[in-house]
C-alpha positions, 0 to 999 in steps of 0.5 A: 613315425614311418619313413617313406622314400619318394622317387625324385620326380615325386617330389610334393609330399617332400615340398608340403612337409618343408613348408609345414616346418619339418624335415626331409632328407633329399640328395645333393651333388656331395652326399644326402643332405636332412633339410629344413626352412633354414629360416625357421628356428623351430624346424631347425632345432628338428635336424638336430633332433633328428640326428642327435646333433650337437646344438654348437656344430652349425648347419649349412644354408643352401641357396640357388645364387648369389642374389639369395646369397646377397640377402643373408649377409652383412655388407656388400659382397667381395669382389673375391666372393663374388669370383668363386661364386662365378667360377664353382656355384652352383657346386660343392664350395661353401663360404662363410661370411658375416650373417644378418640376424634374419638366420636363426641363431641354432643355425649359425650356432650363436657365431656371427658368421653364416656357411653357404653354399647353392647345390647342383643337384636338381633336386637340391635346387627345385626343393630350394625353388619351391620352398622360396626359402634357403634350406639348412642341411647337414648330412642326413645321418646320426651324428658321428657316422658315415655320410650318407651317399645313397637313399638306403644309407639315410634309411639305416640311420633314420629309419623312423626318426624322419618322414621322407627321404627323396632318392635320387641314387647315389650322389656323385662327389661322394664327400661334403663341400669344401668350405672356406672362411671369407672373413680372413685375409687370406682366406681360410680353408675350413673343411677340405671337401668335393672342390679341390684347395688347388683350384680355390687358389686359382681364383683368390691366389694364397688360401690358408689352412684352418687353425685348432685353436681358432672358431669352429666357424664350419660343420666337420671342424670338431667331434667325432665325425665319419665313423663306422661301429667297428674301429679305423686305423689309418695307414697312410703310407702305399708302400706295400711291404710296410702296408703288409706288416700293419695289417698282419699286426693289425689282425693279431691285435683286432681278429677280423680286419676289413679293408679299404684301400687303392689296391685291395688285392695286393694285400690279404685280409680276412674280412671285407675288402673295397676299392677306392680307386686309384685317384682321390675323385674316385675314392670320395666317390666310394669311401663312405660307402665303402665304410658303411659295406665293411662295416656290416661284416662285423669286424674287428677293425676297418683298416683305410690305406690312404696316402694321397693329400693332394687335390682331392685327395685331401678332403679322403685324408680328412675324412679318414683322419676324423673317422679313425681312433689310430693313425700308422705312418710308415717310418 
């Protein structure tokens, strides 16, 4: 299959192949999302295909609003609900609510719950406008690897694999929706993500963090996830003397370390290094980026310094914890 990419005011070709069931990869304000009619099993069970994704790690829907909202789950909707949807939709925050049978058992990944959210993007929108249907997308990458930000990152990944990936440069966020479990009381924070905890909880007061042993009810909750070929090692810890000595044992250990970091000139590495910026909206922006540009160096090891797990600091400290295979905190 030859995989073409379409200009974002191109869009047709994009919109006929949704309606033929089959999948596209399209941009949305957090990273490029692989999307199908979200109410089509068939073209559903395609995005796994695609990107080698397990069938018990359910997709997202994406919607315009809250009147398509309404149509997909059981019960009226929350007065709670109904608030965040006011204060961040259309916007990275996804919420998880008890779905009707019309969703497709391979997108909730047999649970009884459904995860939702309306993009900002304008292409995510006139996509789900023309479609007149939801789309359920995940990342547009294999499974496993760094989120896509940019049309080429999708390109490296999918090459072949899929028909057509719309570009829309590279997505602002930079980091996947933040999602929250509105069948809890309190509600539950699943995944952090582009809308910080701290302003979630200014709208529906105490909000609570995921349990391990509880339902994986969201996407990015177990396996693997954000990873480059070489190794991460997280150093969570600023502190420049500590920050010194990992990365002079990290390259006796591995040989060529690269490096990401809020400061990549105040240490000395002999492989890549990136910028992440000096605060955590900054850092989403670029850490996947960053990621997949030092990866193309070979090295022996990615070394992530990342400190911060506020605001949305948090959802970089995910990320990096889900990608690394090791984790140094200073003592």
């Amino acid at each position: 299959m030859q995989t073409a990419v379409l200009p974002e005011n191109q869009l047709g070709p994009a919109i006929d192949w949704l309606r033929r069931g089959e999948v596209v990869a399209f941009p949305t304000e957090t990273v490029y999302g692989l999307g199908a009619d979200g109410l089509d099993a068939v073209a559903c069970a395609k995005i796994f295909e695609a990107k080698r994704r397990p069938s018990d790690n359910p997709l997202i829907l994406h919607v315009l609003g809250l009147d398509d909202l309404e149509r997909l789950i059981l019960g009226p909707v929350p007065a709670l609900v109904r608030a965040l949807t006011e204060a961040f939709w259309p916007g990275p925050l996804t919420l998880v609510l008890p779905s009707t049978p019309e969703v497709p058992a391979i997108v909730r990944a047999g649970l009884n719950t459904v995860a939702i959210r309306a993009p900002a993007h304008p292409v995510a929108k006139a996509l789900i406008e023309a479609l007149n249907r939801p789309i359920a997308a995940p990342s547009a990458n294999l499974s496993g690897r760094p989120s896509p930000t940019t049309a080429q990152a999708v390109l490296d990944d999918l090459n072949g694999r899929i028909a057509y990936i719309v570009d829309g440069g590279q997505t602002p966020v930079g980091v996947e929706s933040t999602v929250v479990d509105c069948t809890t009381q309190p509600m539950t924070l699943l995944r952090p993500g582009g809308l910080s905890l701290e302003m979630i909880a200014k709208v529906v007061g105490e909000v609570q963090l995921s349990h391990p042993e509880g339902p994986d009810r969201s996407p990015g909750m177990k396996y693997r996830h954000y990873a480059p070929e070489a190794p991460v090692i997280w150093i969570q810890s600023t502190d420049r003397d500590f920050v010194k000595q990992t990365l002079d044992a990290l390259k006796r250990e591995y040989g060529t370390v690269a490096l990401a970091s809020p400061e990549p000139v105040s240490w000395q590495v002999n492989g890549g290094i990136e910028s992440l910026g000096p605060d955590g909206t900054s850092a989403a922006h670029r850490l996947f980026c960053a990621l997949r540009r030092l990866d193309r160096g070979g090295p022996g090891a990615i070394a992530v310094v990342w400190g911060s797990t506020e605001g949305i600091g948090r959802a970089v400290a995910n990320r990096v914890e889900k990608a690394a295979v090791g984790r140094v905190l200073a003592p």
